[in-house]
C-alpha positions as CSV (number, residue, x, y, z in Angstrom):
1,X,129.1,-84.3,49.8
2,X,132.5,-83.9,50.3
3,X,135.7,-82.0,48.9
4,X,136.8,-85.1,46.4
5,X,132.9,-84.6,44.7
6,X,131.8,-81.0,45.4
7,X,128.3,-80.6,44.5
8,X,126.7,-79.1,41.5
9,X,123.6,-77.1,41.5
10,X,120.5,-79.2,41.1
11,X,117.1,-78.4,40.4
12,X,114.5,-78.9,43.2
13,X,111.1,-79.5,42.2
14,X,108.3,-79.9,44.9
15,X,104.9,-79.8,45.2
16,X,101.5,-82.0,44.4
17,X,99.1,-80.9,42.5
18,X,95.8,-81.4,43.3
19,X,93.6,-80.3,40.1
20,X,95.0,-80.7,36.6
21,X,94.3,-77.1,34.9
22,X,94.0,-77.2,30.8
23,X,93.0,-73.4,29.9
24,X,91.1,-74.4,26.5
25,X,89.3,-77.5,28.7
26,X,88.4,-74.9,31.8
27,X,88.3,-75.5,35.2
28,X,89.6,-79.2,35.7
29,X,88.2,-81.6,38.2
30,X,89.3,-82.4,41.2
31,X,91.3,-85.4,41.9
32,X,89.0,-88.6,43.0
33,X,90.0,-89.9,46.0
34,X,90.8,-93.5,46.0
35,X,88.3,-96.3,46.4
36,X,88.5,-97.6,50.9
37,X,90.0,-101.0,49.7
38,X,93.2,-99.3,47.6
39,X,96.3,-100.6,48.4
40,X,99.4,-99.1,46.4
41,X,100.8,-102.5,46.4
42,X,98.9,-103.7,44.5
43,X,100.4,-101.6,41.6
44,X,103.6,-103.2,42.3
45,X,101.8,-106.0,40.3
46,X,102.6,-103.8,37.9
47,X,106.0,-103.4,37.8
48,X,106.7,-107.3,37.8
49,X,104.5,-107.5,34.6
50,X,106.5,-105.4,33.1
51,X,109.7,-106.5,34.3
52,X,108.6,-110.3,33.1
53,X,107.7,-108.8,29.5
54,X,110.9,-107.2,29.2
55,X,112.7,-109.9,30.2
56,X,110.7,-112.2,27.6
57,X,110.3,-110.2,24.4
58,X,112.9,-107.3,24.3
59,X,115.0,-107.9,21.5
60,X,118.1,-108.5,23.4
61,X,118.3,-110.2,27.0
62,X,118.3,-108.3,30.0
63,X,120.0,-108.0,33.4
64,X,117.3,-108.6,35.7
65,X,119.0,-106.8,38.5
66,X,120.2,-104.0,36.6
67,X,116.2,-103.3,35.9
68,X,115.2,-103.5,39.3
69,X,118.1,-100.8,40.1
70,X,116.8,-98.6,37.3
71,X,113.4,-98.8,38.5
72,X,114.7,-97.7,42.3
73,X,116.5,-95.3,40.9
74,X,113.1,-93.8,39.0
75,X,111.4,-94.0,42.0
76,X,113.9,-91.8,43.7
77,X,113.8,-89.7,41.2
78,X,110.9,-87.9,42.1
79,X,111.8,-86.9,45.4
80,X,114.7,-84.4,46.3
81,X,118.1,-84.0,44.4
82,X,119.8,-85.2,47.6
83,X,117.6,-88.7,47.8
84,X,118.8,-91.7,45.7
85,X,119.7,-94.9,45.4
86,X,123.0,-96.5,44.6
87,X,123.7,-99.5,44.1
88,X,126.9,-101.5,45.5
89,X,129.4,-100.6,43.9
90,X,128.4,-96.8,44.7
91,X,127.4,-97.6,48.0
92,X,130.9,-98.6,47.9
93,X,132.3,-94.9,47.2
94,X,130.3,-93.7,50.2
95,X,131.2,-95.8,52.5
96,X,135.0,-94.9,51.7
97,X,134.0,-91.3,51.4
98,X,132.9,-91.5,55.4
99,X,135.8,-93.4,56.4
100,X,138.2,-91.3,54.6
101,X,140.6,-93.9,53.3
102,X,140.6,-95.8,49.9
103,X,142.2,-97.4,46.9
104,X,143.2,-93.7,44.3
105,X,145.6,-91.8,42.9
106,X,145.6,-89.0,45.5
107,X,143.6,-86.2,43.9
108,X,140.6,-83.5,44.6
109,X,138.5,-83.4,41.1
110,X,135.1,-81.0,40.2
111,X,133.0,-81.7,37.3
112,X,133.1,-78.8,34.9
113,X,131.3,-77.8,31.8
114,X,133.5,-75.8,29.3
115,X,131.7,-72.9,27.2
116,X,134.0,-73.8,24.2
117,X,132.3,-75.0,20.9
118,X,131.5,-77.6,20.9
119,X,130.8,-78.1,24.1
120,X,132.4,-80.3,26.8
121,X,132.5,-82.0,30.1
122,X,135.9,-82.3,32.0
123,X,136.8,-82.9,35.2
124,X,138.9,-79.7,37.1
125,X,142.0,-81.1,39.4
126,X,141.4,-78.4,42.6
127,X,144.0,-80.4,44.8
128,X,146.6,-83.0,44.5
129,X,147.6,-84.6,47.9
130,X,151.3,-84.6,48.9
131,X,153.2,-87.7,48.2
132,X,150.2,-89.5,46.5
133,X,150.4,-90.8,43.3
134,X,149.5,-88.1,41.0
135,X,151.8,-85.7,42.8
136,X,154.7,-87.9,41.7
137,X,153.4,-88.0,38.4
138,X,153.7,-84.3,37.8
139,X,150.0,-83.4,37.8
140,X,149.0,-80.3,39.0
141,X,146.3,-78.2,40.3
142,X,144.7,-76.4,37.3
143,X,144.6,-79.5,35.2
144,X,141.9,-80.6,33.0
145,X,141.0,-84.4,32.8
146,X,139.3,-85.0,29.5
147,X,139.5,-88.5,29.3
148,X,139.7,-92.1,32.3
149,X,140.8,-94.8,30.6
150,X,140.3,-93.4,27.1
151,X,136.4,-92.6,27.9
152,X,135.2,-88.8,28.0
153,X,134.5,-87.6,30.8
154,X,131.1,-86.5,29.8
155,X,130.0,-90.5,29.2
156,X,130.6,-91.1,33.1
157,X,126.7,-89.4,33.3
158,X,127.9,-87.8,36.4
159,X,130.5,-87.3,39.2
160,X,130.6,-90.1,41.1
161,X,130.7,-92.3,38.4
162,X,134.0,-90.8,36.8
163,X,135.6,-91.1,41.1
164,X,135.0,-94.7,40.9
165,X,136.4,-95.2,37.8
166,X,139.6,-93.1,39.2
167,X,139.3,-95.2,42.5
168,X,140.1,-99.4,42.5
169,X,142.7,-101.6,44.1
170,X,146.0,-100.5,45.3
171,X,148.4,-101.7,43.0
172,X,146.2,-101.5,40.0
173,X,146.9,-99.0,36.9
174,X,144.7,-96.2,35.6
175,X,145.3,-94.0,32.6
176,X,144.4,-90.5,32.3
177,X,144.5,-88.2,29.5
178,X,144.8,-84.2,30.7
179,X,145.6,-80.3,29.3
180,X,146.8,-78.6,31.3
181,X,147.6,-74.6,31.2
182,X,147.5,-73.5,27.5
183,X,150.5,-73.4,25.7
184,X,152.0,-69.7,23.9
185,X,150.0,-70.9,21.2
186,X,146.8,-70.6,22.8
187,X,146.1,-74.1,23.0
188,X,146.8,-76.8,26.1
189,X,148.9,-80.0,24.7
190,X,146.9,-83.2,25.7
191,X,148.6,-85.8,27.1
192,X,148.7,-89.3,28.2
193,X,149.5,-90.4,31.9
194,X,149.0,-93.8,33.6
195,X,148.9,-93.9,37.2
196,X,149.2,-96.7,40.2
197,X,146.7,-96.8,42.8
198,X,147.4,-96.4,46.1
199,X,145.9,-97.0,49.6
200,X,145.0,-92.8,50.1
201,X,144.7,-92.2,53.7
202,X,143.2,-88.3,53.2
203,X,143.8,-86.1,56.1
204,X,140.8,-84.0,56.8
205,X,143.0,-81.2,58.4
206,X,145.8,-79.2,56.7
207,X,147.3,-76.7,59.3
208,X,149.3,-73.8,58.1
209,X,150.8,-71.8,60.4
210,X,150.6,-68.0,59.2
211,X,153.2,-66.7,61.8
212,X,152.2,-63.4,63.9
213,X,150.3,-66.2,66.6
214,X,147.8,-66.8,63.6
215,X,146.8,-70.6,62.1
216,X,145.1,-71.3,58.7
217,X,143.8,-74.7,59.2
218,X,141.9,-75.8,56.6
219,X,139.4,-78.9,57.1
220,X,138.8,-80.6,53.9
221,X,135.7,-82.8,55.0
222,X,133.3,-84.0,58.3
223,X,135.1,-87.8,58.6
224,X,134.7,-89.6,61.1
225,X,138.1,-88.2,62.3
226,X,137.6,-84.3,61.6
227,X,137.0,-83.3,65.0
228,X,140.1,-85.1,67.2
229,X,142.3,-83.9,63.8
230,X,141.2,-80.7,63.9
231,X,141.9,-80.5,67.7
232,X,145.1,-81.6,67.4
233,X,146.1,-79.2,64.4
234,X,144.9,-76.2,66.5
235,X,147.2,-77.7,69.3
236,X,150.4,-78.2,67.0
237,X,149.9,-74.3,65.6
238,X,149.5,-73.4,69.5
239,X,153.1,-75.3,69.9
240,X,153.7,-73.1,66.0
241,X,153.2,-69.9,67.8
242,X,156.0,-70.7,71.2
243,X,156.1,-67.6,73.3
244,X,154.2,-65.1,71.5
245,X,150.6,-68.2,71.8
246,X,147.8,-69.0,69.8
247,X,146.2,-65.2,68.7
248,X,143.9,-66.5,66.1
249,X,142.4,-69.4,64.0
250,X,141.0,-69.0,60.7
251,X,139.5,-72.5,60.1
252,X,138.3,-72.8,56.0
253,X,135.4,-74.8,55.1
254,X,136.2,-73.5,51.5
255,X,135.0,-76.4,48.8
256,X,134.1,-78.9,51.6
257,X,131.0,-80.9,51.1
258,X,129.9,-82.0,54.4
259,X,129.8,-84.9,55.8
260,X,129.0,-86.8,58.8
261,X,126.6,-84.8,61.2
262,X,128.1,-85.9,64.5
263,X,131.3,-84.4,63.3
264,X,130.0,-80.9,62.7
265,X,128.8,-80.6,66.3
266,X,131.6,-82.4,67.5
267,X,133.7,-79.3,65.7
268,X,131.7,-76.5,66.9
269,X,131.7,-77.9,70.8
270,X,135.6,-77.0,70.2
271,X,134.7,-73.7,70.2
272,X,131.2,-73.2,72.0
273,X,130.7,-74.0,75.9
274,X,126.8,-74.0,75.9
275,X,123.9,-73.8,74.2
276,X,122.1,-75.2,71.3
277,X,124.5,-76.0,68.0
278,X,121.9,-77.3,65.3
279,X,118.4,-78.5,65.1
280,X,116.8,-81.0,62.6
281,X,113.2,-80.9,61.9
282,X,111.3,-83.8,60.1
283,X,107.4,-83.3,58.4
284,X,105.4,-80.2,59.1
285,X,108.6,-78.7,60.8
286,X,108.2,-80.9,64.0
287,X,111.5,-81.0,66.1
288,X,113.2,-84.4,65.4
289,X,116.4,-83.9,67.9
290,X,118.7,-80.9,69.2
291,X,122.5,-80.9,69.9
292,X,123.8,-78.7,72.2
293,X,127.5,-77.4,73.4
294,X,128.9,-78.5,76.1
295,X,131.1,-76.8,78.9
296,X,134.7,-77.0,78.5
297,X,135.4,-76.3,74.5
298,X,139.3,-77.2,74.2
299,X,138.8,-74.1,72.2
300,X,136.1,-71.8,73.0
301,X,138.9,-68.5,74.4
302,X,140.6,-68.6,70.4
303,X,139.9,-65.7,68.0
304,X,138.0,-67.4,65.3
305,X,137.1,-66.6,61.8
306,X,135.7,-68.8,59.4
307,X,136.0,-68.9,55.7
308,X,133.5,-70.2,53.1
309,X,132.3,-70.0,49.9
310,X,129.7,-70.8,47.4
311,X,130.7,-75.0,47.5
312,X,131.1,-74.9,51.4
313,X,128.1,-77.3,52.2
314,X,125.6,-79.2,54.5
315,X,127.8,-80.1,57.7
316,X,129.9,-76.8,56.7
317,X,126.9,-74.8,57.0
318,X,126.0,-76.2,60.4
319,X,129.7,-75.1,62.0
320,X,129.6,-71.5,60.2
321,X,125.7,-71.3,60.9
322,X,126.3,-72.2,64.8
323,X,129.3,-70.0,65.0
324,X,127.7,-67.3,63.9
325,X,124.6,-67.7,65.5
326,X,126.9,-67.8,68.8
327,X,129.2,-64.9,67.8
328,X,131.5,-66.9,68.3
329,X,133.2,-66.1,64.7
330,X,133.3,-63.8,61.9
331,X,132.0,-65.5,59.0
332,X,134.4,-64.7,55.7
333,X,133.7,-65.2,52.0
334,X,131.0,-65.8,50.0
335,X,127.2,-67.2,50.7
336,X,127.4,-71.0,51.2
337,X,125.8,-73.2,48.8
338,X,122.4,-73.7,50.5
339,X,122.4,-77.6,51.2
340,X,120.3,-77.7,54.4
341,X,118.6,-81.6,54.5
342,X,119.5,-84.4,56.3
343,X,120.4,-87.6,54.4
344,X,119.8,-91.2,56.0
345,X,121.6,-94.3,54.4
346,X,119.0,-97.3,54.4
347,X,120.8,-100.6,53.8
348,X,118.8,-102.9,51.3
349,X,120.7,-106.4,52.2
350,X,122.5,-106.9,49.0
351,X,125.3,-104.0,49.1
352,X,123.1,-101.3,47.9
353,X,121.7,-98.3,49.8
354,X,119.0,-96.1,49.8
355,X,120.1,-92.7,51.0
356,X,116.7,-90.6,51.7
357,X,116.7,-87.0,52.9
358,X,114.6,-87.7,56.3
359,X,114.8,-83.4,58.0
360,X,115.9,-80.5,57.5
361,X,118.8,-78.7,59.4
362,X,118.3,-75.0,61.7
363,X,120.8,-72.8,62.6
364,X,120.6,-72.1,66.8
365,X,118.6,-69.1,66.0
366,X,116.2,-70.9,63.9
367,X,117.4,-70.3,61.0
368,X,117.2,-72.6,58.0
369,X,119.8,-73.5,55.9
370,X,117.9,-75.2,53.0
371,X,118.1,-73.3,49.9
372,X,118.9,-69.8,51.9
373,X,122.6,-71.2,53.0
374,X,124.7,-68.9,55.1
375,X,125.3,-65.1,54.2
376,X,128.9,-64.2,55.5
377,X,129.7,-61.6,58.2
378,X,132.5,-60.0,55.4
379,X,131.5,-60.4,52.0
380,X,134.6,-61.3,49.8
381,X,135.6,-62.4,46.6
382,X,137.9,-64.5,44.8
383,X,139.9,-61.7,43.1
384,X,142.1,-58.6,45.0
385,X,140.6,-55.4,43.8
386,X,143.2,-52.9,43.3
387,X,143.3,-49.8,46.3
388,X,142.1,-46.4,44.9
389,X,142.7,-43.3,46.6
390,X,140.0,-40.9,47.6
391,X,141.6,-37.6,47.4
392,X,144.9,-38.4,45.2
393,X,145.1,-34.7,45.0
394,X,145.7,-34.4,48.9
395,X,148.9,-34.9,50.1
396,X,149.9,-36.7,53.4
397,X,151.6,-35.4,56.2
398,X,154.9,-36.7,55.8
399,X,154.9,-35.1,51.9
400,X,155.3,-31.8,53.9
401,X,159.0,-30.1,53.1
402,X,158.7,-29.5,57.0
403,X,157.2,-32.0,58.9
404,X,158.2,-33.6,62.5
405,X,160.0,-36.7,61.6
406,X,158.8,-39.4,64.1
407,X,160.8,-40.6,66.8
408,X,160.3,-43.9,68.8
409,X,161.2,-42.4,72.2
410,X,161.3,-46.2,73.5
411,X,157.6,-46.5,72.2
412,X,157.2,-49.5,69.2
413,X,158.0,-48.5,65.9
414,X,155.1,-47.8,63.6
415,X,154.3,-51.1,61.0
416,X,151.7,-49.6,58.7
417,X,153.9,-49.8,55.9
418,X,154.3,-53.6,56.6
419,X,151.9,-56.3,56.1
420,X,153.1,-58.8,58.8
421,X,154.3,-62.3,58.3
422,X,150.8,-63.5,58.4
423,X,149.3,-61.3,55.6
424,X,152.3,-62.4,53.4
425,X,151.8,-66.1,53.9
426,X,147.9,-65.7,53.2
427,X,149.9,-64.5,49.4
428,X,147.0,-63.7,47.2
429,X,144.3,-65.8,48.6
430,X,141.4,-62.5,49.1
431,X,140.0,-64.1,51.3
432,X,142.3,-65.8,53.7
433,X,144.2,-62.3,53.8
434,X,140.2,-60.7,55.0
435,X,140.1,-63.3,57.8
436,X,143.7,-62.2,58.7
437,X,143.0,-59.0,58.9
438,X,139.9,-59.2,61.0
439,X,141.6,-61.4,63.4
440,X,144.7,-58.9,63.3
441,X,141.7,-56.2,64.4
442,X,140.3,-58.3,66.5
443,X,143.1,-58.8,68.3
444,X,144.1,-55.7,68.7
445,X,140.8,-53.5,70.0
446,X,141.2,-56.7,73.0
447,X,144.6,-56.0,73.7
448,X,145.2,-52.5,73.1
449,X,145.8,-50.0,76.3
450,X,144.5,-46.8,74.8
451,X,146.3,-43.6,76.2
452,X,145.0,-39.9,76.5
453,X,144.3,-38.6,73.5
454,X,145.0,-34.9,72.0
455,X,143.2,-33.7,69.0
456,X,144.2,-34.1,65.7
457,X,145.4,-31.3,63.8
458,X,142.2,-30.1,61.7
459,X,140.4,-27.0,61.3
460,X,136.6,-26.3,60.9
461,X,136.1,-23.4,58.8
């Protein structure tokens, strides 16, 4: 997975069974086993005599090679969701997807069903990179694609399909037909836009700095650049900060993926100086391999908190997982997505690739991601929930005709009335301002020279 096809929820079905229960027939049998000289080869016999009738009496002719892919593809079928086959030209797409570069327009797309009558598939624009081609085009996040090259959306069977048809050469054309934001009316205004390819180079890191010594770096997938990027983002918002230094990252896995393994725990050895960062375990939960920190993490002294949500997935879940796991950050957002196995690509010699789920990952605390994801130290949501007083009847102090007004006397001035530069470049993101103003606590409680206290001015009746 990765932040240009977040994943969809898929139905996992597991388990053989071993009798065959009809409740009019009762009990059923068991299962015979199979005779000593079985070979499941042999069935493959099968599957060529079919293939050869096909190919002699179907009523039209028929791409052999396109048959043998379906029939791959079945057979892949009945494993996991995260197990299949593609064939080269999809191969293709994943190859570019780990490299991180390619032939587009320059856009982050998710699939999306609409509730509307009658129903439709359309593809959501979540991000539009800077300077790329659909930026200069005037499309914007919020956008609906409903149509590549004049074919639904819904006839590209599923995500990766309607990304290839978006990606191809540099230079080459592709037409689009979007809705964006609906009009006074009620309704959004389709309309028709053709687009030139070009060679996207994606950065996985987009740095922000947030001011008050606090970064927002986001990291968009696990390339196989994300680490050294990310490194170096942390080290231009360090430069950001000048004087006042580095006081606090919030790195957001929001809407990424995953990616490439080695890149998560190259990530998490930024900020970890020993111990174990993820485990994969094969059949009957047997330990396959372990990665472990080493000592030294260019950035294991930062305040970190870490933001994900319900699309944050596979090599996502391994960072917040390990970081967690370490206490090495808070965890903000919502419970990750729950994409915890191990895929493997198998090259078949003639472009295609058989991508087989091979383990399973553990946290460092043993802890399995698969299916149960990664509940977040702060639980927040997408929306900012309006304040509401507890005793509105009770005035403050300051309401008083005669109260003390404060004075400084040399001391700082008091900034509870003020959010900070950080909070107000976090805008309305809930959860970015959450990590904020953890890190802003944080900060503080390790900082903060606590001087005699006298007792605050209430009564006990």
């Amino acid at each position: 997975m990765r932040s240009a096809a977040l994943l969809l929820a898929g139905v996992v079905a597991g388990g053989g069974l071993m009798y065959l229960h009809n409740a009019e027939a009762g009990p059923a049998e068991p299962v015979k086993p199979a005779p000593l000289d079985y070979s499941r080869y042999r069935k493959l016999d099968l599957l060529a005599r079919s293939l050869a009738i096909v190919e002699q009496h179907y009523v039209r002719p028929v791409d052999s090679e396109r048959m043998i892919y379906a029939a791959i593809t079945g057979l892949v079928s009945e494993l996991d969701p995260h197990s299949e086959f593609l064939p080269p030209q999809e191969a293709r797409l994943l190859r570019e997807d780990i490299e991180g570069s390619f032939g587009g327009v320059g856009m982050v797309v998710v699939l999306k069903q609409e509730s509307q009558t009658p129903a439709r598939v359309v593809l959501e624009i979540r991000e539009v990179i800077a300077g790329g081609p659909a930026a200069r085009a005037a499309i914007k996040i919020g956008d609906l694609i409903t149509a590549i090259e004049g074919k639904p959306i819904g006839h590209f069977f599923d995500l990766r399909r309607a990304i290839s048809a978006m990606r191809g050469a540099p230079g080459t054309k592709v037409s689009f037909t979007l809705e964006g934001a609906p009009s006074k009316g009620g309704k959004s205004v389709p309309r028709a836009i053709t687009v030139t390819r070009e060679f996207i180079d994606s950065p996985a890191v987009t740095p922000v700095y947030l001011g008050e010594g606090m970064a927002h770096v986001r990291l968009r997938d696990f390339s196989e650049t994300s680490a050294h990027e990310l490194s170096e983002a942390i080290a231009a918002m360090k430069q950001s900060a000048g004087k006042a230094g580095l006081q606090g990252v919030v790195l957001d896995l929001r809407d990424n993926g995953g990616g490439l393994l080695d890149q998560a725990v190259a990530i998490v050895d930024l900020f970890v100086d020993e111990g174990p960062i993820v485990r994969t375990r094969g059949r009957m939960g047997n330990l396959l391999d372990e990665s472990r920190a080493h000592p030294g993490g260019a950035w294991s002294r930062v305040p970190l908190a870490v933001l994900i949500n319900k699309a944050s997935a596979s090599a996502s879940e391994v960072v917040a997982g390990a970081l967690q796991d370490h206490r090495r950050a808070l965890i903000v957002g919502e419970r990750s997505y729950g994409k915890g196995s191990v895929q493997a690509p198998f090259e078949l010699g003639d472009g295609s690739v058989l991508k087989l789920t091979i383990s399973l990952y553990y946290t460092p605390a043993d802890r399995l991601i698969q299916a149960s994801g990664i509940l977040p130290d702060v639980l927040v949501g997408t929306e900012l929930t309006a304040y509401k007083d507890s005793i509105p009847e009770l005035e403050p102090e300051r309401a008083q005709p005669r109260h003390l007004r404060p004075e400084s006397f040399g001391y700082p001035a008091s900034t509870q009335n003020d959010e900070g530069e950080a909070l107000r470049a976090a805008g309305s993101d809930a959860q970015l301002r959450a990590a904020v103003q953890h890190l802003r606590s944080h900060i503080q409680l390790q900082s903060r020279t606590t001087p005699r206290m006298v007792g605050r001015g209430s009564r006990r009746g």
